[in-house]
Structure formats: structure tokens, C-alpha cells
DRENDREN-244300 format. One line per 5 residues: their letters; for each residue z, y negated, x of N, C-alpha, C, O. Coordinates in steps of 0.1 Angstrom, whole numbers. Layout:
N
A) Z Y X Z Y X Z Y X Z Y X; ... .
***
This chain:
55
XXXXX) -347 -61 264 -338 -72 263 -341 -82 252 -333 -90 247; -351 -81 249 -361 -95 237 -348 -90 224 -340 -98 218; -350 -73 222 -346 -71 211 -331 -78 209 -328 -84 199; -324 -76 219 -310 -78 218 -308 -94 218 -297 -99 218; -316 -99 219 -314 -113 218 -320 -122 201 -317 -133 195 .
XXXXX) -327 -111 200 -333 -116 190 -324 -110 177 -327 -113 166; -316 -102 180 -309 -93 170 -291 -101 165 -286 -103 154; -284 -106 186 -272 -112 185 -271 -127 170 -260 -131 165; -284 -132 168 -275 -148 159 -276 -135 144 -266 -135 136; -284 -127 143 -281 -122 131 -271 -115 128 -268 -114 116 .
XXXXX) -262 -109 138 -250 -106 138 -239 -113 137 -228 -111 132; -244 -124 143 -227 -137 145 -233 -144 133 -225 -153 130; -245 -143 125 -241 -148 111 -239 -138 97 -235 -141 86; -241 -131 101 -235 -117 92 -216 -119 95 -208 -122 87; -214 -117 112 -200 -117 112 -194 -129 104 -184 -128 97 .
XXXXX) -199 -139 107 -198 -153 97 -193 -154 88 -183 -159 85; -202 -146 80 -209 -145 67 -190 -136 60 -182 -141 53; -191 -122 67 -180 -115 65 -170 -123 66 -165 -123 54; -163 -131 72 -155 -137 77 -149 -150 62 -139 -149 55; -157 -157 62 -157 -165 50 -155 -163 35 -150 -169 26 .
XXXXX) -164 -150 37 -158 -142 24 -148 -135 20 -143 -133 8; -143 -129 33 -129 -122 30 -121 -135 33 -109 -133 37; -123 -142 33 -113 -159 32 -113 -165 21 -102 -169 18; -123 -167 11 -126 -167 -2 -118 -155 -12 -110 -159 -21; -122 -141 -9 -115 -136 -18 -104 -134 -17 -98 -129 -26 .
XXXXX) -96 -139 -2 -78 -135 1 -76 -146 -10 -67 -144 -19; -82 -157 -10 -76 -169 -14 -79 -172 -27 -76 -183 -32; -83 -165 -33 -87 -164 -45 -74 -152 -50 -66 -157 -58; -74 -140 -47 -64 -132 -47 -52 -137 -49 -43 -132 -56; -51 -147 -43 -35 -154 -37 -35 -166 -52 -25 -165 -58 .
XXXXX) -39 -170 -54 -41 -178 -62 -39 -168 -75 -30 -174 -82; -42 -161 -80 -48 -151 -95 -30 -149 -97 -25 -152 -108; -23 -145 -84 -9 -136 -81 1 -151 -84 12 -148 -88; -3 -164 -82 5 -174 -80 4 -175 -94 14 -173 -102; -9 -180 -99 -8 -178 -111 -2 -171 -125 1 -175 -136 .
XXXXX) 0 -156 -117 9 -153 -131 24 -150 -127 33 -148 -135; 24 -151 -116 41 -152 -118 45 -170 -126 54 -174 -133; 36 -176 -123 39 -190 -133 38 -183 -144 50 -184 -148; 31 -177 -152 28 -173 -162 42 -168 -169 47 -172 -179; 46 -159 -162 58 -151 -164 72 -157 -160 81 -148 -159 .
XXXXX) 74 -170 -157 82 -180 -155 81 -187 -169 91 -188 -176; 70 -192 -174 68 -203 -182 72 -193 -195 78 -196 -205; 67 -180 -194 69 -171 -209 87 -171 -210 94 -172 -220; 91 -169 -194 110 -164 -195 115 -173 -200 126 -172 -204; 108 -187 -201 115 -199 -198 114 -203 -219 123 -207 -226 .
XXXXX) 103 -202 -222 100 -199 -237 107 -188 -243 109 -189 -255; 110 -178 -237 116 -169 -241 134 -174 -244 142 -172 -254; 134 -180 -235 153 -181 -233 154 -195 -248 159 -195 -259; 145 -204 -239 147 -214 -252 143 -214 -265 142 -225 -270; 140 -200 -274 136 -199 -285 143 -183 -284 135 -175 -279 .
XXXXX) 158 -179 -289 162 -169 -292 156 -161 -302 147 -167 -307; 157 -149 -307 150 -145 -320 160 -145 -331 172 -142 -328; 157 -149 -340 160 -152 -358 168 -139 -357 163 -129 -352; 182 -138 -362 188 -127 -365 193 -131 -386 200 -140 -389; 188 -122 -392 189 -122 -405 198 -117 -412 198 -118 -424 .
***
């Protein structure tokens, strides 16, 4: 029984540990994806208001 006691906080700080970092990288992820659809708004948007030169 010592072992399982002495084993449980290393697990609930590992699960922790897991926990916060797949919260970090969703949120990081989510953010990268927000960012380039701006990206690809602000180019459409440069795009439309600067036609190309027809010669």
C-alpha cells in the first residue's frame, strides 16, 4: 500500500502536467488558424483594392 500512495501525487501531477499542455497547444493551434484566415482577409482585401495594370 506505501507504494500506491507514494506513486498517486506523481500521477495527478503528470495528469496535470498533460492537461495544461494539451490546453496550451489547442490554444496555440487556435490562434496560428485565426491568424491566417486574417491573413487571407487582409491579402483579399489588398487584392480587390489594388486591381492589376492592364497595358
Amino acid at each position: 500500500m506505501p507504494y500506491i500512495e507514494a506513486i498517486v501525487p506523481t500521477i495527478c501531477l503528470a495528469l496535470l502536467f498533460w492537461y495544461v499542455m494539451k490546453a496550451i497547444t489547442n490554444a496555440d493551434r487556435k490562434e496560428r488558424q485565426a491568424e491566417a484566415e486574417a491573413d487571407v482577409l487582409i491579402q483579399n482585401r489588398m487584392d480587390s483594392n489594388n486591381p492589376p495594370n492592364e497595358n
